[in-house]
C-alpha positions as a printed Julia matrix, in Angstrom:
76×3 Matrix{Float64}:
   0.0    0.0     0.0
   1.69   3.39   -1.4
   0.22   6.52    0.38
   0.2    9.27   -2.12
  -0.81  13.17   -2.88
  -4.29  14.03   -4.12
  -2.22  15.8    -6.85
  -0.98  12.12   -7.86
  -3.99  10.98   -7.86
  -6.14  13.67   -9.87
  -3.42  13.25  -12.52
  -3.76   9.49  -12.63
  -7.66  10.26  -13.0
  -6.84  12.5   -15.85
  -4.77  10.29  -18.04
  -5.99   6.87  -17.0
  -9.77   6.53  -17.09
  -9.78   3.17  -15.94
  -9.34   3.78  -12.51
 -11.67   3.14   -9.25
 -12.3    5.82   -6.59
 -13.37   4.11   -3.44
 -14.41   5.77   -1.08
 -14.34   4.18    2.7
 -16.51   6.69    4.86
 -20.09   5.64    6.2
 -22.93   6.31    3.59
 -23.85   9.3     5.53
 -20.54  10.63    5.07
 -21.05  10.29    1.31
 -23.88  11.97    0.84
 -22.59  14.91    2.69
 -20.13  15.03   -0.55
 -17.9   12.89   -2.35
 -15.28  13.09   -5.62
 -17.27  12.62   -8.43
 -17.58   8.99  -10.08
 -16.08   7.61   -6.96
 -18.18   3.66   -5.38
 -18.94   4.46   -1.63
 -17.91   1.07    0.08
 -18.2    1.76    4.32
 -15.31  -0.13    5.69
 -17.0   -2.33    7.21
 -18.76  -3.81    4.6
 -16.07  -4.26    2.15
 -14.73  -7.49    3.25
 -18.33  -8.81    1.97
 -18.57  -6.62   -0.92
 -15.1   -6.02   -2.68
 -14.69  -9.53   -4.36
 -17.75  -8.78   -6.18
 -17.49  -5.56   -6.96
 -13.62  -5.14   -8.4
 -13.63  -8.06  -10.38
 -10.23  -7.08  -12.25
  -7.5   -7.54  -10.28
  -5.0   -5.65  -11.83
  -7.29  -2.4   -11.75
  -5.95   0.95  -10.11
  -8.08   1.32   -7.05
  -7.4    4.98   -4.99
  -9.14   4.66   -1.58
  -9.91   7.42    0.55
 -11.79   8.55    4.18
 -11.93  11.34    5.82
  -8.71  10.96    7.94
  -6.91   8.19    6.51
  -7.32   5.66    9.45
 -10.07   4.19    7.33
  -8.56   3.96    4.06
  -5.46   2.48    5.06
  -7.54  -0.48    6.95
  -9.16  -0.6     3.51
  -6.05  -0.76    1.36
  -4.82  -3.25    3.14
């Protein structure tokens, strides 16, 4: 797991379009506002819902929270 800028990862966005945004906060959260095109998976529910949903292993996934602590459980 490689912990990088949001400036890395808007220009990874911008070149590559095949790229997830997931993001790790409660659905609450989400609603509040999110980056645009991004899958709202809680944290808690990924373990259950990830196989299914990122099917292609080799795909760029950038996962984000609201403080990191999240996404870094996530990532890994």
């Amino acid at each position: 797991v490689t912990e990088i800028e949001v400036e890395q990862v808007m220009d990874a966005i911008t070149k590559d379009k095949d790229v997830a945004i997931l993001d790790v906060r409660t659905n609450d959260e989400y609603r509040r506002g999110h980056i645009a095109g991004s899958l709202n998976i809680p944290v808690d529910e990924l373990p259950r819902r990830a196989k299914g949903t990122f099917k292609d292993k080799n795909r760029v996934i950038y996962v984000y929270c609201l403080s990191g602590s999240r996404s870094s459980v996530a990532a890994s």
